[in-house]
ZADREN-630087 format. One line per field, with one value per residue (C-alpha): residue number from 1; x, y, z. Coordinates in steps of 0.001 Angstrom, whole numbers, plus 500000, padded with zeros to 6 digits. Example, Ala and Ser with C-alpha at 12.3 -4.5 7.8 and 13.67 -1.06 7.14 Angstrom:
% ZADREN-630087
i: [1,2]
x: [512300,513670]
y: [495500,498940]
z: [507800,507140]
This chain:
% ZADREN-630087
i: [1,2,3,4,5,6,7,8,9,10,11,12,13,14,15,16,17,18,19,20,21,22,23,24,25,26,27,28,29,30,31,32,33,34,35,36,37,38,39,40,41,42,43,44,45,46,47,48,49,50,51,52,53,54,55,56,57,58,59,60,61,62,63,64,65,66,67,68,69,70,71,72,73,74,75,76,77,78,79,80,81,82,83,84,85,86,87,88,89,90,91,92,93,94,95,96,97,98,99,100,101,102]
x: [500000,501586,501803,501973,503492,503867,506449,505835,507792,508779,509867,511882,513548,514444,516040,517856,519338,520420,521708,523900,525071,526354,528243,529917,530654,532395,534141,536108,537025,538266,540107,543908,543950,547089,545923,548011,547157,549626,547951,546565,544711,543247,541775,539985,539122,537795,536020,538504,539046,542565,545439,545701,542050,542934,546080,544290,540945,540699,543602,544436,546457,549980,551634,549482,546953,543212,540206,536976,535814,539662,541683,544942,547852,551989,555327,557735,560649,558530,555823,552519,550367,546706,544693,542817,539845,540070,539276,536664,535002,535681,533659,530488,530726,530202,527396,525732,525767,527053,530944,531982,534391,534600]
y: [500000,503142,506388,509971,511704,515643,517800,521071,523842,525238,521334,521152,524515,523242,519872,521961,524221,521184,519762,522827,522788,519661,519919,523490,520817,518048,520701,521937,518387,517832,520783,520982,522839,522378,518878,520954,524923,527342,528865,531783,529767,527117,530078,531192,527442,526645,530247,530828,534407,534175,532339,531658,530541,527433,526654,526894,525018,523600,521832,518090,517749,516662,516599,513955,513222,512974,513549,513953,517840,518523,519787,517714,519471,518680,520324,521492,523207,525490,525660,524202,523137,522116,519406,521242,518124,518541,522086,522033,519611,521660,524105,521835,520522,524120,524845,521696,519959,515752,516410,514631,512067,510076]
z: [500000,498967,501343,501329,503201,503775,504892,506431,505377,508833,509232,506265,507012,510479,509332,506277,509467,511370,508315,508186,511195,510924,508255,510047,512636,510085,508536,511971,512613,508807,507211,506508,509612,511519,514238,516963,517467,518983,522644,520700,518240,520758,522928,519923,518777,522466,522947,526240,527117,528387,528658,532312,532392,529847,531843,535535,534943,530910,530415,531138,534000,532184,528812,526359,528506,527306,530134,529261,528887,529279,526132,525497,524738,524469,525115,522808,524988,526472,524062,524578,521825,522106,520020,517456,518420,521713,521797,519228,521937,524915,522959,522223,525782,526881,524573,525701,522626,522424,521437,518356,519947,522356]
């Protein structure tokens, strides 16, 4: 028995947005972006205001360490770099939206 079925516009408008969104998401996750981001670059990438706010509360506790709504990061001399990933989910987390991985 065949169906019909009909699609409200407000409906279809809302699934092209989350559609969208999605694929905003995808793309931060898959560019040719750099995997590790200089301090400067993760603040913006997590939405952190400063730089002594990431190193007091949002970073892992050590050098290569992953924790869950923590963003990893490693030393180079005396360098840090953050995952690009890991801040990108630090970011959802905040929001209150499912991060990506994990």
């Amino acid at each position: 028995m065949a169906t019909i079925s009909c699609v409200a516009p407000e409906e279809h408008a809302a699934a092209l947005q989350r559609i969208d969104r999605l694929e905003k998401l995808l793309e931060a996750y898959v560019t040719s972006n750099p995997e590790w981001l200089t301090t400067a670059q993760a603040l913006v990438a997590a939405g952190i205001r400063s730089r002594e706010t990431l190193v007091k509360y949002y970073r892992a506790s050590g050098p290569n360490k992953q924790e869950v709504g923590r963003i990893t990061y490693c030393k180079e001399g005396r360098r840090c770099f953050y995952l690009r990933s890991s801040c990108i989910d630090y970011r959802l987390r905040k929001l209150g939206q499912p991060a990506l991985r994990r």
